[in-house]
MDTraj code that builds the backbone (N, CA, C; nanometers):
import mdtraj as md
import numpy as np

residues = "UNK UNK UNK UNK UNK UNK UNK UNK UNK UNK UNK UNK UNK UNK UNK UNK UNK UNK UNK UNK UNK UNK UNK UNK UNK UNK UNK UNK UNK UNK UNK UNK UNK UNK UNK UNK UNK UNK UNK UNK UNK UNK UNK UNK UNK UNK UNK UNK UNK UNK UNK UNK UNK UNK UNK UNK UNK UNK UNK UNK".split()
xyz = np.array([
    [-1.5810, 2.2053, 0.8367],
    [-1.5372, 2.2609, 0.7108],
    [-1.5972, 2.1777, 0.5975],
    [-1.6657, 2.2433, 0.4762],
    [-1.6941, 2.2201, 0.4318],
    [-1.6105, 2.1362, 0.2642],
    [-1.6576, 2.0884, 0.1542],
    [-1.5702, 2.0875, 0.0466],
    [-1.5744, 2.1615, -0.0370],
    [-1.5221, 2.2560, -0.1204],
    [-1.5439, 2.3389, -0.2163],
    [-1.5892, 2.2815, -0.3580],
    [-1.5632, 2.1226, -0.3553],
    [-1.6796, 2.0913, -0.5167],
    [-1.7587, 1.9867, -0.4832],
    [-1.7734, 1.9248, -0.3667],
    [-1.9261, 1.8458, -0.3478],
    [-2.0389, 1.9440, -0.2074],
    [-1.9363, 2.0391, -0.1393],
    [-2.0521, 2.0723, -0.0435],
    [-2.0746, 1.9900, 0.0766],
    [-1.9861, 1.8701, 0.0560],
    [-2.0326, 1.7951, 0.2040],
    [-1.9148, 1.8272, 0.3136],
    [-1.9024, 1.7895, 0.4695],
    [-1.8610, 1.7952, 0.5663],
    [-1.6889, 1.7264, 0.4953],
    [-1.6333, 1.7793, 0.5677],
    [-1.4847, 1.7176, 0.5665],
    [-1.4318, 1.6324, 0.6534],
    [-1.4271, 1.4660, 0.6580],
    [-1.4534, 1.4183, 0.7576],
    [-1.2435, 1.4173, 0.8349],
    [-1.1789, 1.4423, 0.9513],
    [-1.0963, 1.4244, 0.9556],
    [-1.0065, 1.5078, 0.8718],
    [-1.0001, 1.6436, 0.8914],
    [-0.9534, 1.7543, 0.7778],
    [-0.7728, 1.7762, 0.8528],
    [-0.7209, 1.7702, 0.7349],
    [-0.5774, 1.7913, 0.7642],
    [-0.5303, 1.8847, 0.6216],
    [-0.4803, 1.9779, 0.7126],
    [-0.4410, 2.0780, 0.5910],
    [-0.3327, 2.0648, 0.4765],
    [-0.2759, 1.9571, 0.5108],
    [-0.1851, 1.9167, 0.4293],
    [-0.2499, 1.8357, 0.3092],
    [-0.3235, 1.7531, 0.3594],
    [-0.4136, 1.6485, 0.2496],
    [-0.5440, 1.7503, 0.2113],
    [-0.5959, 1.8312, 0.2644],
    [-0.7232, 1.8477, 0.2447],
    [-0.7074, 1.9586, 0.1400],
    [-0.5920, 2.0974, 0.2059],
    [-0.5832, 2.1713, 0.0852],
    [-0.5386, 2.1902, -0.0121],
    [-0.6174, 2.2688, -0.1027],
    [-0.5526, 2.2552, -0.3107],
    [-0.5390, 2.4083, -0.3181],
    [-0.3882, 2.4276, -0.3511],
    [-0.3281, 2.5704, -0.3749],
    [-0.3231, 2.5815, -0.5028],
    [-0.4016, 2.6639, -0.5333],
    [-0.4772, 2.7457, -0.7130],
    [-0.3355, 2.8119, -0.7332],
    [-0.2783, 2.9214, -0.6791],
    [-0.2898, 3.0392, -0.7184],
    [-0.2011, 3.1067, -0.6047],
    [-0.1497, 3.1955, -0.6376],
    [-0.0500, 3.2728, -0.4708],
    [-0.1615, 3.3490, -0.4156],
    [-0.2080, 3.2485, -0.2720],
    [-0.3691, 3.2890, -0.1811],
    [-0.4233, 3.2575, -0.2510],
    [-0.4672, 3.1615, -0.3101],
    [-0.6015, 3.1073, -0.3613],
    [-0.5892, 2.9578, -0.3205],
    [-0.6695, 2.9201, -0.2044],
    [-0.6971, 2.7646, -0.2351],
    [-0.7946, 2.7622, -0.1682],
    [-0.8394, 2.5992, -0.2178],
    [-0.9569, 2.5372, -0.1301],
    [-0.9692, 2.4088, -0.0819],
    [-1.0412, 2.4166, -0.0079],
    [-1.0108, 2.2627, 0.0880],
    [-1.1424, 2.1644, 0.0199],
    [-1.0858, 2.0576, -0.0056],
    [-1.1720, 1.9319, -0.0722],
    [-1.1197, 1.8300, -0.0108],
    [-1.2388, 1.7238, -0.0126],
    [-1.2761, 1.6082, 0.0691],
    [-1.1886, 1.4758, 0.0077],
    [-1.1492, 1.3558, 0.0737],
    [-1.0640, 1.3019, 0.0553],
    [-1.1310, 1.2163, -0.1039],
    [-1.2126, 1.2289, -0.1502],
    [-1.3525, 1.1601, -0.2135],
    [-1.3334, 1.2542, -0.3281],
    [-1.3137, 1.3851, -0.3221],
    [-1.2728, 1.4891, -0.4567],
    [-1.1107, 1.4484, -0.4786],
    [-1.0394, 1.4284, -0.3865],
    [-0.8925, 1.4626, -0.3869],
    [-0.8358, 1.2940, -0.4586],
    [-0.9220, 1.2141, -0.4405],
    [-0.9411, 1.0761, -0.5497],
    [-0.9852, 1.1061, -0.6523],
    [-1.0803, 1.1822, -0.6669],
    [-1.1503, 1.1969, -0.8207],
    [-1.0710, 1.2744, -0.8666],
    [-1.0342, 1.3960, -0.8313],
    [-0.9148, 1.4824, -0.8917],
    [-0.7687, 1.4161, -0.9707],
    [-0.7382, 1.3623, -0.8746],
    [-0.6468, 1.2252, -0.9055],
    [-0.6037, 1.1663, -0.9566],
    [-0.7589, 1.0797, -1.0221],
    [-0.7530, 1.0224, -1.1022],
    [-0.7906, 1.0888, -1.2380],
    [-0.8445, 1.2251, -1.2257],
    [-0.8770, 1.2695, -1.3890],
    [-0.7579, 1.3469, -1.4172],
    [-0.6878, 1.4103, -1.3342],
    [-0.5342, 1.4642, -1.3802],
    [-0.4457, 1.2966, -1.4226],
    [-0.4224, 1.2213, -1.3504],
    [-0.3538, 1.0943, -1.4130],
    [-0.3937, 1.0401, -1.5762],
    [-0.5595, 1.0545, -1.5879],
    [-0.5811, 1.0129, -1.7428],
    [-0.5380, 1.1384, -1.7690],
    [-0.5234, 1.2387, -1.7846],
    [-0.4469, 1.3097, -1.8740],
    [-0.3278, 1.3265, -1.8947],
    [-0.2253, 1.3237, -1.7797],
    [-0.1268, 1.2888, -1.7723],
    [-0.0720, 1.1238, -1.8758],
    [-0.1442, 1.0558, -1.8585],
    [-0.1406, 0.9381, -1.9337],
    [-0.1748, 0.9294, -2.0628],
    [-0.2310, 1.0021, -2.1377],
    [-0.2680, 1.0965, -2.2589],
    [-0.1246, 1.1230, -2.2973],
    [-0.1021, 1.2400, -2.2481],
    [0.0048, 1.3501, -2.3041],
    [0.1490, 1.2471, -2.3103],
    [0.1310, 1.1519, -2.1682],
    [0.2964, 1.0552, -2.1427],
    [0.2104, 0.8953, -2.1401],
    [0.2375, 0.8627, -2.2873],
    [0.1436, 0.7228, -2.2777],
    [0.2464, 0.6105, -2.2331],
    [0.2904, 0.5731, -2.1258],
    [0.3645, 0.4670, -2.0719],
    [0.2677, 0.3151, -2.0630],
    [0.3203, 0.2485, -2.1020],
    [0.2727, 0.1265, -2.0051],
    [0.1925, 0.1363, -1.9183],
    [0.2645, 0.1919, -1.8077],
    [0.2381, 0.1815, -1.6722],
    [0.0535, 0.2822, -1.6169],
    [0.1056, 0.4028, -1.7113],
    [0.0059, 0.4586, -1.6922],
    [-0.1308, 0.4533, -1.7879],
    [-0.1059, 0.3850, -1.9004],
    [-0.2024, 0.3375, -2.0034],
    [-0.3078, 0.2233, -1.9314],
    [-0.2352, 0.1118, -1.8283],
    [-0.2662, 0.0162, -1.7667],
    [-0.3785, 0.1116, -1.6556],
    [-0.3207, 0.1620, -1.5641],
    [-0.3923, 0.2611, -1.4642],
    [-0.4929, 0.3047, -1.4937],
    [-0.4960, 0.3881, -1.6275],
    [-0.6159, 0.5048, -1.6379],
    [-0.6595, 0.4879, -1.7936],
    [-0.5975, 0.3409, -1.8174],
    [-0.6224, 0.3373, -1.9376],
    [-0.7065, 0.3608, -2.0507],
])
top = md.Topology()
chain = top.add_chain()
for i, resn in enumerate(residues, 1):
    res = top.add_residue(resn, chain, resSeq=i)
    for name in ("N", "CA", "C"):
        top.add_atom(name, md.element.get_by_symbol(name[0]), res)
traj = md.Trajectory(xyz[None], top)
């Protein structure tokens, strides 16, 4: 199985970690390497909108 935003192999795919539910029937499976990068760019925004300490420090 492939990843739906780099294209490479999915190494060790577990449907729990691997898939991202869009939509009612819409998802796609991404690599543990997107599901970090994802991650971390929802957290800086999250840290934006809720500027804590904690998360200013993180993604500051």
């Amino acid at each position: 199985m492939d990843c739906a935003l780099c294209k490479r192999p999915i190494a060790d795919y577990d449907v729990v970690f691997n898939r991202l539910e869009l939509d009612d029937g819409v998802a796609v499976d991404i690599c543990a390497s997107c599901v970090e990068k994802f991650s971390e760019w929802q957290g800086r925004l999250i840290a934006k909108m809720f500027p804590t300490k904690l998360m200013k420090k993180r993604f500051g």
